[in-house]
N, C-alpha and C positions, 0 to 999 in steps of 0.2 A: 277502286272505289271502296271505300268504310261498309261494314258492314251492322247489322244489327242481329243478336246472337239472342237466343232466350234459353235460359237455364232451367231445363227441365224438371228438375227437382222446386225448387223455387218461386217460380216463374220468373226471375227478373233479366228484367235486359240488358245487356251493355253492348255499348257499342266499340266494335272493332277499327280505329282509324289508324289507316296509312296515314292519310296526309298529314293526321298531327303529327306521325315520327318525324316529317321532314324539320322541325323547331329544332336547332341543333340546342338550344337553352334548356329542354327536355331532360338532357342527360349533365349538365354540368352542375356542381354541386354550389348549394349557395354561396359560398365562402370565392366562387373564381366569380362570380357575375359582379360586372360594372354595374354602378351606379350612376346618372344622368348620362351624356352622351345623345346619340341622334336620337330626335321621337319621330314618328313616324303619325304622328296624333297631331302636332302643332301644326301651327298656320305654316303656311309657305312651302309642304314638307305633302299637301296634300297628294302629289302625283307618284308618293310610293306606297301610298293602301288603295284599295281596290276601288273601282270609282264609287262615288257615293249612290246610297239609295236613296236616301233622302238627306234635307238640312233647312235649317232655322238660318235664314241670310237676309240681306235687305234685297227688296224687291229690284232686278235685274241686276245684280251679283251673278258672275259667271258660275256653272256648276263645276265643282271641284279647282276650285279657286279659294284663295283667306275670305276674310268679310264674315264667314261663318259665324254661330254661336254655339250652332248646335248641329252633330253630324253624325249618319249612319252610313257604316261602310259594312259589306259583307266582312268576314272573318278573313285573314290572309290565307290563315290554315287550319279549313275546315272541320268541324266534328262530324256533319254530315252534307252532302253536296246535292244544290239545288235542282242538278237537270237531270231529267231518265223520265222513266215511269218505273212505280213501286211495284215490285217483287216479291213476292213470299213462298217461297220454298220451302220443304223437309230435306234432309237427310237423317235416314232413320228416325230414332225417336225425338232428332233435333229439329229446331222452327228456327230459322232465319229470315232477313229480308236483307235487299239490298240498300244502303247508306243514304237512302232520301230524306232531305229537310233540309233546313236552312239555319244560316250560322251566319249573326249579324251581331254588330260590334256598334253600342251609342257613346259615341263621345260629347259626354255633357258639357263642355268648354271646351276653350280656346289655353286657356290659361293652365298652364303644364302644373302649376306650384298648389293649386282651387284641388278642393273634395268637395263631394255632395252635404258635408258637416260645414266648408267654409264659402263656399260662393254664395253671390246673392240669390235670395228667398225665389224670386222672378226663373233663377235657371234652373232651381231643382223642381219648381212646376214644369217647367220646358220639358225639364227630361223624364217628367212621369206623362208632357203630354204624348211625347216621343213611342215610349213605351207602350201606350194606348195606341196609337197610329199607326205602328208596326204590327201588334198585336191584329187587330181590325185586318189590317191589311193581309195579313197571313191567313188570317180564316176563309180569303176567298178561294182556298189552292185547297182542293177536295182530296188530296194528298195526306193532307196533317190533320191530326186530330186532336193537337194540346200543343203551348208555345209553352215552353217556361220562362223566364225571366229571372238572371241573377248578375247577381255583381260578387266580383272580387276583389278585395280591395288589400292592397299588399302582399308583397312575394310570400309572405307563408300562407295567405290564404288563396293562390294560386295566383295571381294577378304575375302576369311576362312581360308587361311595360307599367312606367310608372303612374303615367299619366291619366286621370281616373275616367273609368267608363264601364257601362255597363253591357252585357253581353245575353242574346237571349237566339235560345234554339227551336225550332218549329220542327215537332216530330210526327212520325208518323201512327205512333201507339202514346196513349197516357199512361205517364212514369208510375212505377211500382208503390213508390210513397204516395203520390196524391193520390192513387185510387186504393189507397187501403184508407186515407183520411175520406175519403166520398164514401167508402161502401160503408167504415164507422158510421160516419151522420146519416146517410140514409139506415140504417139499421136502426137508429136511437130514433128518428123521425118518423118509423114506422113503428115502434113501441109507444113513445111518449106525444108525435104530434106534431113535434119541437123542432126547432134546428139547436143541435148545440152546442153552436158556437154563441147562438144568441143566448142561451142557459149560462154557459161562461162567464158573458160578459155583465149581464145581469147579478149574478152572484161576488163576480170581481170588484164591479162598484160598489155592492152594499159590503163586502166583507173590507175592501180598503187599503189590508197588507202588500198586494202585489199588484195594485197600480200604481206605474210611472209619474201617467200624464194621460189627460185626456183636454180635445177640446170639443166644441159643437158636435161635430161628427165622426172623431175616432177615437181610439182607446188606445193607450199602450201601457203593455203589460209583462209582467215574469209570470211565465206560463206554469202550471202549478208543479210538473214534474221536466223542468228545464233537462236537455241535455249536456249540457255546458255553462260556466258562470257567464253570469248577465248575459242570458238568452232573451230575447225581447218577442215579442210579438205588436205588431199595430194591426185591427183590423176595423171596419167600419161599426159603426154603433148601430146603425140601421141594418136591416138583413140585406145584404146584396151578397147577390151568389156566384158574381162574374166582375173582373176589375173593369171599371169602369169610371166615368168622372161625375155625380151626382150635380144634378142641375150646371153642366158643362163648366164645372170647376175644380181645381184640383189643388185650391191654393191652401185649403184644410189641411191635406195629405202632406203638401210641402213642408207644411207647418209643422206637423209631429213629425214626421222621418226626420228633416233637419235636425228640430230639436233632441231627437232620441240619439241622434248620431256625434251632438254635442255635445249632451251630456257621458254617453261611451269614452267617448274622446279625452273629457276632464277627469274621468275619475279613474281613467285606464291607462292614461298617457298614450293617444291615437293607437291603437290597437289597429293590427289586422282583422279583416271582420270577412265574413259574406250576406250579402240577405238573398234572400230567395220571394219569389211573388206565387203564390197557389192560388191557382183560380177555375172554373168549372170547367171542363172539356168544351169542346164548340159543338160536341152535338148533345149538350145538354148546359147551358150558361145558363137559363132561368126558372131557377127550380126554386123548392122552400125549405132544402136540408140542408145545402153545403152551404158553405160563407166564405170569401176570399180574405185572404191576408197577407200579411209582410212578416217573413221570419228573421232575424237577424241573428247571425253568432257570430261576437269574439270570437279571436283564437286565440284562447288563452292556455288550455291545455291539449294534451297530442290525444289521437286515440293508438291507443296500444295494445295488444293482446287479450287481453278479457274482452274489452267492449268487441274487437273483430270477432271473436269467439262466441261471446256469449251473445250482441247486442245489447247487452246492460253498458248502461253510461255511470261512469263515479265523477258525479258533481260538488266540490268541495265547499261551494257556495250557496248556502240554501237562495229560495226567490224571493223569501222575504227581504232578506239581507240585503239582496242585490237590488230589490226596487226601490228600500231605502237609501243606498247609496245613490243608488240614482234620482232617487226625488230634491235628496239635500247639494246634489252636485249645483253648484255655481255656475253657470256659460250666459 
C-alpha cells in the first residue's frame, strides 16, 4: 500500500506510491510512446477500467455498458487506495500514515477527439456537475479531510491517455499549498475584516489590465504575480468559500472555463495545460475568508533549477500582456 510521508523540516507531504510504479509508461521517454491505439475511455472498451462509480446515461442503460455521456471510474493505478482504516505512526522524528484516499478518474465524453475547450457547452456543465457529486459524495467518508480536483491535459502536462478527463483525489490531510492559501486569507481576514480574494477581485474590475473575461457570476483573470505565462484564474464574483453550484446552476461556470480554454487554445496553439480547483476543507466549507477558484497553467515553460531551488518562478510574460492577448483572442 502507498504510503504518505511528511518532511519534517518543511512540513510537506508526499505521497509514497507502489502502485503507480506498476504504469510501465512511467519510465519510457516521450519520443518511444504511441500515439492513438486502444483507449480504455471510449465506448464499447468499458470492461477494461474499473467498474464505474458513477455515469450520466439514459434512464435504464446497463451500468458499465456504451449509452454513456458521462463517466467516473476509480483510477486503474492508484495514488492512494480506498479500503483500511487510516494510520498514523512516527518513526523517530518522522510522521507518516498509511496510503488512504481515493483516486477517481471523470471522463467527460464519449468522444476520444472532444476537450473541455471543444464539446458542447451542455457537457462541460455535466462535468462540473460531476465534479460537485463526487466531491459531496466523498465528504461523507470521515477518513478525508480535503478532495482536490485537477486535470491534465496533454502528455507534457502529465496526462498517460489521450482521451480528456479529469482526475480528482480525496485525502486524508489538506495539501501544503491550499493551506498556506487558507491560513494567508484568514490572517488578512483577521487584520482587515475582508476576504481577499474578494479585495482582488474588486480592484481587478476597476483597475481593468488583467481581466480576461467576466460574466454575471465569475471573473477571469492573470493573477497579479503569474507563475507561468498566461496563468488564469476564474473565481466566483460573489464570496463563496466552497465549490459549489449557486442557485443549482453551473452553466455560468461552463461558460467562462470553456471560454478561457478557447481562448488558451487560439492564441497558444492547444497547449498542454493543467487546472486545479481549491476549495475549503470539509471541516470548514462556510467561512468568510477563503474564496474558491480554478487555477489554470499552460505548459509553456519547464521548471528548472533556480525555481526547484529557490521557489522563485521567471515568468517571461508579464499579466498584462497575457490578458491582452487573451481579450483580443478570436474563438
Amino acid at each position: 500500500m502507498s504510503e504518505l510521508r511528511k518532511d519534517p523540516i518543511v512540513g510537506r507531504w508526499v505521497i509514497i506510491s507502489v502502485e503507480r510504479g506498476k504504469r510501465p509508461t512511467d519510465f519510457v521517454s516521450p519520443s518511444q510512446r504511441k500515439k492513438g491505439g486502444f483507449c480504455p475511455f471510449c465506448p464499447g472498451h468499458e470492461h477494461t477500467a474499473p467498474p464505474e462509480i458513477m455515469a450520466f446515461r439514459p434512464s435504464g442503460s446497463p451500468k458499465d455498458s456504451p449509452g454513456w455521456t458521462l463517466r467516473v471510474v476509480p483510477n486503474k493505478f492508484p495514488a492512494l487506495q480506498i479500503h483500511g482504516e487510516l494510520s498514523k505512526t512516527g518513526e523517530g522524528i518522522f510522521d507518516k500514515m498509511n496510503g488512504i484516499g481515493a483516486h477517481e478518474v471523470v471522463i467527460e465524453t464519449q468522444d476520444h477527439n472532444l476537450a473541455l475547450s471543444t464539446m458542447p457547452l451542455k457537457a462541460v456543465e455535466d462535468a462540473l456537475w460531476a465534479y460537485y457529486m463526487r466531491l459531496n459524495d466523498l465528504k461523507k467518508d470521515q477518513r478525508f479531510k480535503y478532495v482536490l480536483i485537477f486535470k491534465n491535459e496533454g502528455e507534457d502536462a502529465g496526462a498517460s491517455l489521450e482521451h480528456t478527463h479529469t482526475q480528482l483525489i480525496a485525502l486524508p490531510i489538506v495539501p501544503k499549498l491550499v493551506k498556506e492559501e487558507i491560513d494567508a486569507a484568514e490572517k488578512y481576514f483577521d487584520f482587515k475584516d475582508r476576504c481577499i480574494f474578494c479585495d482582488v477581485i474588486n480592484q481587478e474590475l476597476e483597475d481593468g489590465r488583467r481581466v480576461i473575461y467576466e460574466n454575471k457570476g465569475y471573473l477571469a483573470l492573470a493573477p497579479f504575480a503569474p507563475r507561468a505565462p498566461f496563468e488564469t484564474w476564474i473565481l466566483p464574483k460573489k464570496h463563496e468559500s466552497a465549490f459549489y453550484p449557486p442557485d443549482k446552476d453551473f452553466s455560468l461556470l461552463a461558460d467562462i472555463l470553456q471560454r478561457i480554454l478557447r481562448q488558451i487554445d487560439r492564441i497558444l496553439d492547444v497547449p498542454p495545460y493543467n487546472f486545479i480547483v481549491h476549495t475549503s476543507p470539509f471541516y470548514d466549507e462556510a467561512n468568510d475568508y477563503y474564496h474558491w477558484h480554478i487555477e489554470i497553467m499552460p505548459k509553456l515553460t519547464k521548471i528548472a533549477g533556480f525555481e526547484w531551488g529557490s521557489g522563485f518562478y521567471i515568468n517571461p510574460t508579464p499579466p498584462e500582456e497575457a490578458a491582452k492577448f487573451m481579450r483580443e483572442a478570436k474563438i
